[in-house]
N, C-alpha and C positions, 0 to 999 in steps of 0.2 A: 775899761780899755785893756789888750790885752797886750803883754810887753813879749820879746824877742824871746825870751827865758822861759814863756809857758808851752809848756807841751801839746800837742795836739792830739785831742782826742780820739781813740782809737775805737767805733763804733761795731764793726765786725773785722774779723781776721781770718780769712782763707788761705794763710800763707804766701798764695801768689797775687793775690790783690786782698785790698784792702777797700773796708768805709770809712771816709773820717766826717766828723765835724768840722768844716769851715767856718770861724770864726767871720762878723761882721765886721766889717771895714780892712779886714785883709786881702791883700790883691793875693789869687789864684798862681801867677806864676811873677816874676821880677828879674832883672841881670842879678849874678852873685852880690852880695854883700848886701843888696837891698832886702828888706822885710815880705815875704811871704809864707804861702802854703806850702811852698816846694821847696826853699830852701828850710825851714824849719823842720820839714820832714827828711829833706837828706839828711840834716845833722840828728833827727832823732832816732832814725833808722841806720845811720852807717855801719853799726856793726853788723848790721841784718841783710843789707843788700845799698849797692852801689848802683843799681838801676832803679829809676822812678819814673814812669810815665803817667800823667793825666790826661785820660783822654776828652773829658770835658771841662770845664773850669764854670763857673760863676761870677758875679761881677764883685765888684769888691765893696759897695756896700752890702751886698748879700750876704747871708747867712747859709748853709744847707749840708748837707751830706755830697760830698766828692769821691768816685772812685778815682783808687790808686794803683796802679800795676807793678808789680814790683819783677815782674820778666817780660 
């Protein structure tokens, strides 16, 4: 299981987007405070950029590669 504290894997890096691994049982997007993919990558990524867009998501028992936009 993975906790709030693991980082997310960063699969390729084109600077302006990104691939990552989505972890199973993680919900794709959530309100602040609640556990996902987009709030753990704000907080991984804030020194790097303050925009993040997903433009597709996955369900959340899924698993898979999510593009990240990051302008």
């Amino acid at each position: 299981m993975t906790s709030e504290q693991d980082p997310i894997e960063i699969l390729w890096d084109g600077e302006v987007v990104l691939a990552v691994n989505k972890p199973c049982d993680l919900s794709t997007q959530a309100p602040p405070g609640a556990d996902s993919l987009e709030n753990r990558l704000r907080q991984q990524l804030k020194s790097r950029s303050d925009y993040i867009a997903l433009p597709h998501r996955l369900d959340r028992p899924v698993g898979g590669v999510i593009l990240v936009a990051l302008t």
